[in-house]
SEZA-356624 format. One line per field, with one value per atom (N, C-alpha, C, O): atom name; x negated, y, z; residue in one letter. Coordinates in nm, 4 decimals. Layout:
BEGIN
setor <- CA	...
u <- X	...
v <- Y	...
w <- Z	...
miro <- a	...
//
This chain:
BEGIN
setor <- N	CA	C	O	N	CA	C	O	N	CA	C	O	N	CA	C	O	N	CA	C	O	N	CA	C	O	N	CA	C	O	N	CA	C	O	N	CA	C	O	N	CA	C	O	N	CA	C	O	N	CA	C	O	N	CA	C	O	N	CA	C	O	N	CA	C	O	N	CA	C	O	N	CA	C	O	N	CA	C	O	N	CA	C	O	N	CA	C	O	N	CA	C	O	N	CA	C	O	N	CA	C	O	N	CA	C	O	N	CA	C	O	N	CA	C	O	N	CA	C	O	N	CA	C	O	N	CA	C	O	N	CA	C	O	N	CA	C	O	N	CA	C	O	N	CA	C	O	N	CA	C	O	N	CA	C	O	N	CA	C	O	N	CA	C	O	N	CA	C	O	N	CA	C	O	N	CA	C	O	N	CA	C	O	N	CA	C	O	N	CA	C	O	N	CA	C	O	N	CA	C	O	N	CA	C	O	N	CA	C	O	N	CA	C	O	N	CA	C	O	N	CA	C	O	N	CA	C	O	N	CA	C	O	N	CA	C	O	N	CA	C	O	N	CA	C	O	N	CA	C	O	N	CA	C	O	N	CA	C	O	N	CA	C	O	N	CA	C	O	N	CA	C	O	N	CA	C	O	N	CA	C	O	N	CA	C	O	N	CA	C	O	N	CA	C	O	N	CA	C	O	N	CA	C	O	N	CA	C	O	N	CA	C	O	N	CA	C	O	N	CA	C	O	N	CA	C	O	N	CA	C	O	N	CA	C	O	N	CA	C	O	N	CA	C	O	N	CA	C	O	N	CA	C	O	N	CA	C	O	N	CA	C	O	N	CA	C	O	N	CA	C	O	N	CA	C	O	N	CA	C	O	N	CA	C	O	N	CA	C	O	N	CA	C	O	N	CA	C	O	N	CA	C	O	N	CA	C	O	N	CA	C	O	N	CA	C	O	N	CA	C	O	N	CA	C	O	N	CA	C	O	N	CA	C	O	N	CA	C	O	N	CA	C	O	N	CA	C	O	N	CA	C	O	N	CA	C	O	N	CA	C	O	N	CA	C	O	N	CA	C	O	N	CA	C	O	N	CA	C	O	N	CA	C	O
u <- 2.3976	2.2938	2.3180	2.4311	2.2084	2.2447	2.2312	2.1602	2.2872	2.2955	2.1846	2.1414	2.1041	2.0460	2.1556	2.2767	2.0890	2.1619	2.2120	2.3277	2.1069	2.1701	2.2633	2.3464	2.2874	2.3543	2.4919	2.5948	2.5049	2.6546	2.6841	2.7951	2.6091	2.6137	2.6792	2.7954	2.6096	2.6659	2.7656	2.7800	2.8296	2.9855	2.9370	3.0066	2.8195	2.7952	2.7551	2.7152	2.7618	2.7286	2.5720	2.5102	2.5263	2.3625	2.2955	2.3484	2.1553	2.0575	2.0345	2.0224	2.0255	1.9470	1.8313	1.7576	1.7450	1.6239	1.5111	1.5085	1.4524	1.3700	1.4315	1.3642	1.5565	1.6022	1.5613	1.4979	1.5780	1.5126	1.6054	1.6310	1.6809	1.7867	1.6557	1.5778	1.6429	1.5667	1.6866	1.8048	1.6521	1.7151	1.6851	1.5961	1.8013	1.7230	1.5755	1.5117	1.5277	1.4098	1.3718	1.4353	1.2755	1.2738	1.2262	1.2337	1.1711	1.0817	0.9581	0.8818	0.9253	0.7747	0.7086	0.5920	0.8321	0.7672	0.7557	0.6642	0.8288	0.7908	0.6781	0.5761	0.6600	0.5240	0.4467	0.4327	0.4101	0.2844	0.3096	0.2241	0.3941	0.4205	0.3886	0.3572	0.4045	0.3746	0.2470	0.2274	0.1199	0.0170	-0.0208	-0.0983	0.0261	-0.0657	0.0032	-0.0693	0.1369	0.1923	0.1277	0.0675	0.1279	0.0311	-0.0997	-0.1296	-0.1906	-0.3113	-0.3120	-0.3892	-0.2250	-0.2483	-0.2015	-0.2608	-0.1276	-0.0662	-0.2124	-0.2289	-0.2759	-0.3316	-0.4462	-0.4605	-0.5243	-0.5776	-0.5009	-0.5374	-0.3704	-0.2596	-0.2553	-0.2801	-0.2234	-0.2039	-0.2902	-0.2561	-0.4283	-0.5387	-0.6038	-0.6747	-0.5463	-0.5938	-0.3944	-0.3908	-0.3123	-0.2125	-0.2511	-0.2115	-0.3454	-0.4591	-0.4763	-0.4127	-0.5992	-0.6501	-0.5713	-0.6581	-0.4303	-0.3435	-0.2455	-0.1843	-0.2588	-0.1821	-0.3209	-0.3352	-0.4117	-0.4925	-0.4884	-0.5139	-0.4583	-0.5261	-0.3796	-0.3792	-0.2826	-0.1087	-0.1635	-0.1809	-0.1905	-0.1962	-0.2846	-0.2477	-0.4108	-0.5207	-0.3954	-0.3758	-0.3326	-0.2737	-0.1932	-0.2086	-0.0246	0.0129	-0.0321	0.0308	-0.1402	-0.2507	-0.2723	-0.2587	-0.2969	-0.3647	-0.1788	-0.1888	-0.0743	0.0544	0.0530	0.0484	0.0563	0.1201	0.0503	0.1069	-0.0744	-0.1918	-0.1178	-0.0905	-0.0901	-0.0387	0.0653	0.0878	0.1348	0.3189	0.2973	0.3842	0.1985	0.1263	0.1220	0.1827	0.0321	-0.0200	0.0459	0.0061	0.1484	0.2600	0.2521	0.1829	0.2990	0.2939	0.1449	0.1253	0.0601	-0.0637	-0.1073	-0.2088	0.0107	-0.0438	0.0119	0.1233	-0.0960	-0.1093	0.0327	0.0934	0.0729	0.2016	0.1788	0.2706	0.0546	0.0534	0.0521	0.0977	0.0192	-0.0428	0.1479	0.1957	0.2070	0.3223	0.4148	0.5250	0.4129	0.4520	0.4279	0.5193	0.2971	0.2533	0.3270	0.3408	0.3582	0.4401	0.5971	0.6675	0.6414	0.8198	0.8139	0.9085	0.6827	0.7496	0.7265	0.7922	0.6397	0.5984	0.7115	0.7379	0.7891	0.9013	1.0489	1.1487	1.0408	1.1851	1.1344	1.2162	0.9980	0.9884	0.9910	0.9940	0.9905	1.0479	1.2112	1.2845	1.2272	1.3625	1.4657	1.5563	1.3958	1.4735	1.4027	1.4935	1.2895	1.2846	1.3433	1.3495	1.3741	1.5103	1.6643	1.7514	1.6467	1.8235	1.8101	1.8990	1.6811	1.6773	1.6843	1.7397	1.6713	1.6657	1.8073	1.8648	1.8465	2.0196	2.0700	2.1493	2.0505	2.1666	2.1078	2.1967	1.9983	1.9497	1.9828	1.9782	2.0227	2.0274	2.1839	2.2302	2.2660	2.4168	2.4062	2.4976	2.3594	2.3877	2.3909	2.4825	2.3739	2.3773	2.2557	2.1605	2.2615	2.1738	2.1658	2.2432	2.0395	1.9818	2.0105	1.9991	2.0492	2.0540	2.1425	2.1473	2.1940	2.2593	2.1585	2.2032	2.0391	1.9876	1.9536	1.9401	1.9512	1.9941	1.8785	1.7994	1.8499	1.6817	1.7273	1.6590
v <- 0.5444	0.4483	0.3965	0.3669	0.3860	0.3557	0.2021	0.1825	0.0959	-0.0059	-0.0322	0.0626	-0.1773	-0.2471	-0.3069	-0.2991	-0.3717	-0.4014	-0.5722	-0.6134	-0.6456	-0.7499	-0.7314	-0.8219	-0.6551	-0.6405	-0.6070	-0.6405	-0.5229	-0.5099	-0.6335	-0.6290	-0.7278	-0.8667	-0.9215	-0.9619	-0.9185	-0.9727	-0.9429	-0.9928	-0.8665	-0.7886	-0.6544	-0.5764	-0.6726	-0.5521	-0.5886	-0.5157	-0.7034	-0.7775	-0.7384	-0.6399	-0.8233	-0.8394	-0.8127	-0.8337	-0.7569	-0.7766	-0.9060	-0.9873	-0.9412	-1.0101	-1.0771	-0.9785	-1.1852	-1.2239	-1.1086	-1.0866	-1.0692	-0.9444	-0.8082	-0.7547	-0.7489	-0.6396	-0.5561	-0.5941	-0.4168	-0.3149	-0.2297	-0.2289	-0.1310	0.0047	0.0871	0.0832	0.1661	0.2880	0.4057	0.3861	0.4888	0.6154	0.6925	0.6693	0.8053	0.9645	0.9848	0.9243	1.0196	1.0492	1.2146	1.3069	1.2393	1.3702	1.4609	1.4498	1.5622	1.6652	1.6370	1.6316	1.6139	1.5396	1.4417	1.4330	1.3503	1.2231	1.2483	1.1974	1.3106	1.3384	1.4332	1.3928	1.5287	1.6387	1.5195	1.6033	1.4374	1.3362	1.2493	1.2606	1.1902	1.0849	1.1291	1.0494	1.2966	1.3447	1.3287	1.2708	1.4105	1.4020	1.2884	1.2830	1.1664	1.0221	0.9504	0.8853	0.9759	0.9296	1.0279	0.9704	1.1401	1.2255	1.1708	1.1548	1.1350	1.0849	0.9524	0.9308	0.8515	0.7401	0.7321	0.6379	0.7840	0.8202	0.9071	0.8977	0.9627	1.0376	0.9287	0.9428	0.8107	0.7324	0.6821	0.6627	0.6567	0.6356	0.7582	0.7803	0.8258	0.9740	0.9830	1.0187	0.9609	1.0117	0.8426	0.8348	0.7615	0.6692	0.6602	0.5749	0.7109	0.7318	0.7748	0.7235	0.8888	0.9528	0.7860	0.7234	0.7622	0.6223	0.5228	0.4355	0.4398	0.3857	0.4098	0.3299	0.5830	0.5604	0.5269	0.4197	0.6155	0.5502	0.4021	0.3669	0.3343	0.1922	0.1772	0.0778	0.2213	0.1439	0.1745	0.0843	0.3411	0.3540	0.2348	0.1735	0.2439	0.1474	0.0069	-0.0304	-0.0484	-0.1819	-0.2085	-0.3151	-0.0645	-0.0654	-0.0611	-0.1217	0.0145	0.0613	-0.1674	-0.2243	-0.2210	-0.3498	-0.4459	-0.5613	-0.4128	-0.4446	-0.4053	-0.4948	-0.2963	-0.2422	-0.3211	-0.3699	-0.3312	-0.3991	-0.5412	-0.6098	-0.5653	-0.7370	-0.8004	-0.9109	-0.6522	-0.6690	-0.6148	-0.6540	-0.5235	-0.4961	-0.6093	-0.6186	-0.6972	-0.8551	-1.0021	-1.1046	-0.9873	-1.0967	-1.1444	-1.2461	-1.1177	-1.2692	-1.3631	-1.4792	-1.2685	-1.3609	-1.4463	-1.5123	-1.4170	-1.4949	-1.6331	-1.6684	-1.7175	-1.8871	-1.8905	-1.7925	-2.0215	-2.0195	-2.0870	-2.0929	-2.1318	-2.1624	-2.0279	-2.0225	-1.9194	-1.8007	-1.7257	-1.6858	-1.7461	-1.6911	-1.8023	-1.7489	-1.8893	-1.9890	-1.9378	-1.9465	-1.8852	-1.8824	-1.7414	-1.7188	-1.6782	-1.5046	-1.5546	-1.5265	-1.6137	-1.6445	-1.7155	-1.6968	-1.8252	-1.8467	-1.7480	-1.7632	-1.6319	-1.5610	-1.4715	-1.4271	-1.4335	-1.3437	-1.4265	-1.3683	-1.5399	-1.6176	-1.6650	-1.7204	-1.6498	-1.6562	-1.5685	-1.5912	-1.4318	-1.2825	-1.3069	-1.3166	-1.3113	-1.2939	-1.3819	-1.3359	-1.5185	-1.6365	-1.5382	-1.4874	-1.5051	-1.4342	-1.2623	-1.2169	-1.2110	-1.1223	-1.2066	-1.1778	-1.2951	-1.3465	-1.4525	-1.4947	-1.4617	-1.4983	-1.3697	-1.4025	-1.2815	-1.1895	-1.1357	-1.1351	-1.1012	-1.0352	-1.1577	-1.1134	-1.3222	-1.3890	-1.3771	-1.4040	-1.3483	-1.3591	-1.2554	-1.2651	-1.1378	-0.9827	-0.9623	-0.8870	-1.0659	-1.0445	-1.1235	-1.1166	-1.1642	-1.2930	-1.4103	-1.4581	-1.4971	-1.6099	-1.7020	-1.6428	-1.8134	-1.9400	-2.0134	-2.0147	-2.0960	-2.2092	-2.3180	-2.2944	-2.4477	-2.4944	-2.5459	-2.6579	-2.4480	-2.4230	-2.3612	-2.3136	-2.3573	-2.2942	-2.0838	-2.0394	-2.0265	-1.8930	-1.8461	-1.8631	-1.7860	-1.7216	-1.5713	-1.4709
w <- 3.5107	3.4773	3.3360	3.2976	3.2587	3.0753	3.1186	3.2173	3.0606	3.0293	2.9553	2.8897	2.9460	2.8559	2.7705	2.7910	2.6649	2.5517	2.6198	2.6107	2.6802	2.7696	2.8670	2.8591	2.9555	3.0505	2.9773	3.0360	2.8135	2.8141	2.7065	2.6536	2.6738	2.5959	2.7410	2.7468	2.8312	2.9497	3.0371	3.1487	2.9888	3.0332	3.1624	3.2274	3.1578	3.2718	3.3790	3.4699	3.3783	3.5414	3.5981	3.5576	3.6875	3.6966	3.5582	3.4491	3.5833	3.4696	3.4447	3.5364	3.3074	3.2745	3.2952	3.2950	3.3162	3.3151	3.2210	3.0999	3.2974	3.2156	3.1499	3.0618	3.1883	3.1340	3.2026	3.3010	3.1824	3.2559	3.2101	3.0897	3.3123	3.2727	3.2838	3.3790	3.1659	3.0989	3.1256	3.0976	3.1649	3.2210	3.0811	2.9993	3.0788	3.0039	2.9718	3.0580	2.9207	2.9072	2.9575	2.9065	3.0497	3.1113	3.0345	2.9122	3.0925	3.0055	3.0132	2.9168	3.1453	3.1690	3.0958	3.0571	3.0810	3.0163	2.8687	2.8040	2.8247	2.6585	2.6906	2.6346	2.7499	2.6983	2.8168	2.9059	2.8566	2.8785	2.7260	2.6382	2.7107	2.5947	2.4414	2.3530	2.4218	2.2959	2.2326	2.1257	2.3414	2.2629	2.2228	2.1273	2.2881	2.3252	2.1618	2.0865	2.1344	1.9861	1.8830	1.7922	1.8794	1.7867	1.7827	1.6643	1.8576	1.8740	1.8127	1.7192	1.8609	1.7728	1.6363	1.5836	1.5598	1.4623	1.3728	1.2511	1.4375	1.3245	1.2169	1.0955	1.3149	1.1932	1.0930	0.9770	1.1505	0.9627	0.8905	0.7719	0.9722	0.8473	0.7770	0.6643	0.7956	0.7302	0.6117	0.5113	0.6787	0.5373	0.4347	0.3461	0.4478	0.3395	0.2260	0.1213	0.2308	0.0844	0.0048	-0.0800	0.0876	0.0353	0.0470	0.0444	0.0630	0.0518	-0.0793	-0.1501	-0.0818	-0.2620	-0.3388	-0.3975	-0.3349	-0.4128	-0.4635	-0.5787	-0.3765	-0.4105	-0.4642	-0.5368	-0.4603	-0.4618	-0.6217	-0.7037	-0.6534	-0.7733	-0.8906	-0.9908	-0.8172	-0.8926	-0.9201	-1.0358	-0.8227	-0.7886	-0.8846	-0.9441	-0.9464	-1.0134	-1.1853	-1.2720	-1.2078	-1.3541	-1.3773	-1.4856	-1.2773	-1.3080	-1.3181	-1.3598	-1.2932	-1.2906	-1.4497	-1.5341	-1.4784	-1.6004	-1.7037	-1.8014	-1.6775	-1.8010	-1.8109	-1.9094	-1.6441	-1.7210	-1.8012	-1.8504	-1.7921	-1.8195	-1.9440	-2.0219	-2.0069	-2.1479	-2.2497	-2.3564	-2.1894	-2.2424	-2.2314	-2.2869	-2.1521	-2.0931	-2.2069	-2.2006	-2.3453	-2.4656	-2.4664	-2.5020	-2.4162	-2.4224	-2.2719	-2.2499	-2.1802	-2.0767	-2.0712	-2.1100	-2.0089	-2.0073	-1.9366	-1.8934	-1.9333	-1.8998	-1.7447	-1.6628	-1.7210	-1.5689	-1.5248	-1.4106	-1.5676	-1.4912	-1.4314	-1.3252	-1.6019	-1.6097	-1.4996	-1.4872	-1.4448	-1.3915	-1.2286	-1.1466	-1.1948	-1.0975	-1.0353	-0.9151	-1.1141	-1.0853	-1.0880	-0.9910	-1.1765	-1.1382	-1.0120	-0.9355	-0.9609	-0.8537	-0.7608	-0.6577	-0.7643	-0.6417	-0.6346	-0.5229	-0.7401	-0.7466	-0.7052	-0.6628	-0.7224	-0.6307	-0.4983	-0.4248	-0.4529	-0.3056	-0.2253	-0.1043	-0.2847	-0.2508	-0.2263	-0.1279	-0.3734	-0.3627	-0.2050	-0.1355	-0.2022	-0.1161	0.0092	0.0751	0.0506	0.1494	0.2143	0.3286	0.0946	0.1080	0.1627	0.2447	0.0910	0.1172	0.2886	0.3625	0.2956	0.4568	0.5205	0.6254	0.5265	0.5683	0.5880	0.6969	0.5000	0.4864	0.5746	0.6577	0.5901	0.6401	0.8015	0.8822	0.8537	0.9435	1.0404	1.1630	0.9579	0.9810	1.0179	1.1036	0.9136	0.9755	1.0769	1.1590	1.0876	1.2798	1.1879	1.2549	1.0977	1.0649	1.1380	1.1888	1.1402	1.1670	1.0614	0.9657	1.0842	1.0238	1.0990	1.2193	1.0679	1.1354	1.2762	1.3269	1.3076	1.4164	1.5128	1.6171	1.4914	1.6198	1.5666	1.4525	1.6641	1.6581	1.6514	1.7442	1.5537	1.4573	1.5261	1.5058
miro <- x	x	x	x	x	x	x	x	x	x	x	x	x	x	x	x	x	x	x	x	x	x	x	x	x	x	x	x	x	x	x	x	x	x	x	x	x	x	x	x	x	x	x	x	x	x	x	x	x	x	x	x	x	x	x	x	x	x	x	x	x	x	x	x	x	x	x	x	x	x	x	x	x	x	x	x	x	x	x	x	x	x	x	x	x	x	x	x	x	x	x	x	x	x	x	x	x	x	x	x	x	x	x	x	x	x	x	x	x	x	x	x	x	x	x	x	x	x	x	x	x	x	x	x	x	x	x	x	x	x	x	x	x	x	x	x	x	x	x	x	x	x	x	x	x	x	x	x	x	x	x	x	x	x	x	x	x	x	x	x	x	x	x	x	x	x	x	x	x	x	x	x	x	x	x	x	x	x	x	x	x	x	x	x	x	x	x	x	x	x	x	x	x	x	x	x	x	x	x	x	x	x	x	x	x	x	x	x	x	x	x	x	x	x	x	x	x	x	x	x	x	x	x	x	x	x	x	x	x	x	x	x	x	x	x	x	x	x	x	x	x	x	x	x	x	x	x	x	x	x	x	x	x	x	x	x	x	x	x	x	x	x	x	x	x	x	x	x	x	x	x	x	x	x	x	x	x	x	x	x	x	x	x	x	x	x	x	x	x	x	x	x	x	x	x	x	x	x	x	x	x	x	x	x	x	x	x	x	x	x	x	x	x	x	x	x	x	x	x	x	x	x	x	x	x	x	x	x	x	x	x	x	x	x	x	x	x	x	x	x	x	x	x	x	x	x	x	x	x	x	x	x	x	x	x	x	x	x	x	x	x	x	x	x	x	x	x	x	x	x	x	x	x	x	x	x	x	x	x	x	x	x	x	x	x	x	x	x	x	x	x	x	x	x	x	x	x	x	x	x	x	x	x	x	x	x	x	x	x	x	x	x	x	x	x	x	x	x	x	x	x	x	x	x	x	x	x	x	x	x	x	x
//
């Protein structure tokens, strides 16, 4: 029997409140389970075309601004350093959140 990831947090004992032991996966269940992930998967595949497109258009309007940066207003230039240190602080929540750290004391 494979363990849930609660049950070996929990030394092995009883399940958990809501755990479920997931077995092997058969042959059956993947050739039922295949077509049904191929099938939903194919409306992404087919707008990725039109997704670079637009990344491309997105970057061409990036480059123009980073072109003209001596001529931009300084609220404008104001308004991008902060959008780029609220990235950044939301990366570094991320990494502390990701090693097991807390806020607070309560467990994110």
């Amino acid at each position: 029997m494979v363990q849930s990831v609660r049950e070996q947090k929990n030394g092995g004992g009883a399940p958990a409140y809501g755990a479920r032991s997931i077995g092997p996966p058969s042959i059956f269940l993947s050739t039922l389970l295949t077509p049904s992930i191929l099938c939903s998967l194919s409306p992404i595949s087919n707008s990725i075309p039109d997704g670079a497109t637009r990344c491309k258009a997105e970057w061409g309007i990036v480059r123009s601004t980073w072109a003209r940066r001596a001529d931009l207003p300084s609220g404008e230039a104001g308004m991008y350093a902060l959008f780029v240190g609220e990235l950044f602080a939301w990366a570094c929540v991320g990494e502390i959140v990701g090693r097991g750290g807390t806020f607070g004391g309560y467990q994110v």
